[in-house]
Each structure stands twice: as structure tokens, then as C-alpha cells.
N, C-alpha and C positions, 0 to 999 in steps of 0.2 A: 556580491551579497554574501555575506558571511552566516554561520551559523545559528548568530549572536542575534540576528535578523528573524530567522524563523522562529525565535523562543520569545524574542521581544514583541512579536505579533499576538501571542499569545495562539499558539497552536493548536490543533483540532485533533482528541487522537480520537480515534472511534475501532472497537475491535470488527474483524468482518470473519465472514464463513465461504463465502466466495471467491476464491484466487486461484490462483495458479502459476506454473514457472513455463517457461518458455525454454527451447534447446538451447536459445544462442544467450540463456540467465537472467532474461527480462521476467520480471514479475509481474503479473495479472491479476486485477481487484477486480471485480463486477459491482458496478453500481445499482446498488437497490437504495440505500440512506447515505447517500454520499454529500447530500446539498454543503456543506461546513466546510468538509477537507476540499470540494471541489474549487468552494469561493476562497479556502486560502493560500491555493496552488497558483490559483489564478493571480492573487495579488503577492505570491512571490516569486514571480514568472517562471513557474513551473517547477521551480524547485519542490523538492519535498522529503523529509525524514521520517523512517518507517522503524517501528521497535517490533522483535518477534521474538517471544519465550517458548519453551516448553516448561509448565508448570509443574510436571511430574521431576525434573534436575535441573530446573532451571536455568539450563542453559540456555542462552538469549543472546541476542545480534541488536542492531539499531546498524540502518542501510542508508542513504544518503545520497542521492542521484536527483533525475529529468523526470516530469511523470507530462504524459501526452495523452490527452484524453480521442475516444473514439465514441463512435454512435449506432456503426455499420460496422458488418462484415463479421466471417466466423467466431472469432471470441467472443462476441457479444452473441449472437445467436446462441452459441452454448452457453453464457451464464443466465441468458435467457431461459433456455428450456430448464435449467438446474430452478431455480428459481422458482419462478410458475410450477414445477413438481413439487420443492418444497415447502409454499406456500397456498397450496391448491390453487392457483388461478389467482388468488389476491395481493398477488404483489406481482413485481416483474424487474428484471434488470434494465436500466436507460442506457445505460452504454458502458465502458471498460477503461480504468485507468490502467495504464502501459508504463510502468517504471524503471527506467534506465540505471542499475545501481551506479556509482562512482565510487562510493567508499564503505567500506563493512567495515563495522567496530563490535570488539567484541562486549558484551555486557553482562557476561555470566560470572560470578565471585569468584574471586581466584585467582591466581598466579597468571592469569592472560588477559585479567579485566582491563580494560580500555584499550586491549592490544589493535589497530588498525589489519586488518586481512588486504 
């Protein structure tokens, strides 16, 4: 499945506050409003494209890998409690997308735009 597959799906972006990186470079989403990206990871068998700026210089990435979703066990416990703190009690995390990158592109203007990492 090509890229051309995930745009022509018409794609789900949605910004989040919950993530985190992993030692071994896996990236970490905590599901609180995930229903959208969930159902179209699922229908592009796992695949998934991730865009991430800093708006203050704009420098930005777009990442491109595996994303495996979970329901148990410690990262979801912690996006858990993160959650429930930030939301008093009225929301909560369902579980954690686990995203495997494969490719980094860069997306920031400039003499490296589109450079593959």
C-alpha cells in the first residue's frame, strides 16, 4: 500500500496532548478522542502518517511507519492517570497507540524541505 492510499482515504488528522517517545524511538499517543484515526489505521492495516511542527520556527517532520494499538499495561496506566488529572475525573484514556516510525520527512521551509532523515 502506498502513500497515495492513505491520502486517497481521505485521512484523519487530529492534534493531541498526550504522547510520548519511547528509548528504543517508538512514539506514544494516549487515546482519549481517537475514535477517527483509530477506524483508519484499522482500514489501512496499520499503517499510519504522523505530521509534528513547532509553531514558534516552524520546524516540522511528517513520520510514516506501523501504529499497534494496546488497551493494558503501563503506558496506558500513565496516560490514564495524566488524563483523569487533566480533566478532573471527566475524561480518561482507552488505551495507547504504539507507532513504529519507518520514514521521517522533513517539512520545515527551507533548503531540507522534503529531505527524507
Amino acid at each position: 500500500m502506498g502513500s497515495g492510499d492513505l491520502r486517497r482515504r481521505g485521512a484523519n488528522v487530529v492534534p493531541v496532548a498526550f504522547k510520548d517517545v519511547t528509548e528504543d524511538g517508538k512514539l506514544v499517543v494516549g487515546d482519549v478522542f481517537l475514535e477517527t484515526t483509530l477506524q483508519n489505521i484499522k482500514a489501512n492495516n496499520g499503517r499510519i502518517a504522523i505530521s509534528a511542527y513547532d509553531a514558534q520556527n516552524l520546524e516540522g517532520y511528517q513520520i510514516k511507519g506501523s501504529a499497534e494499538y494496546v488497551t493494558e499495561g503501563a503506558v496506558v496506566d500513565t496516560f490514564k492517570a495524566m488524563v483523569e488529572k487533566m480533566f478532573n475525573g471527566a475524561a480518561t484514556a482507552k488505551g495507547a497507540l504504539i507507532i513504529t516510525p519507518e520514514k521521517v520527512i522533513v517539512t520545515t521551509p527551507g533548503a531540507d524541505n522534503k529531505k527524507v532523515l
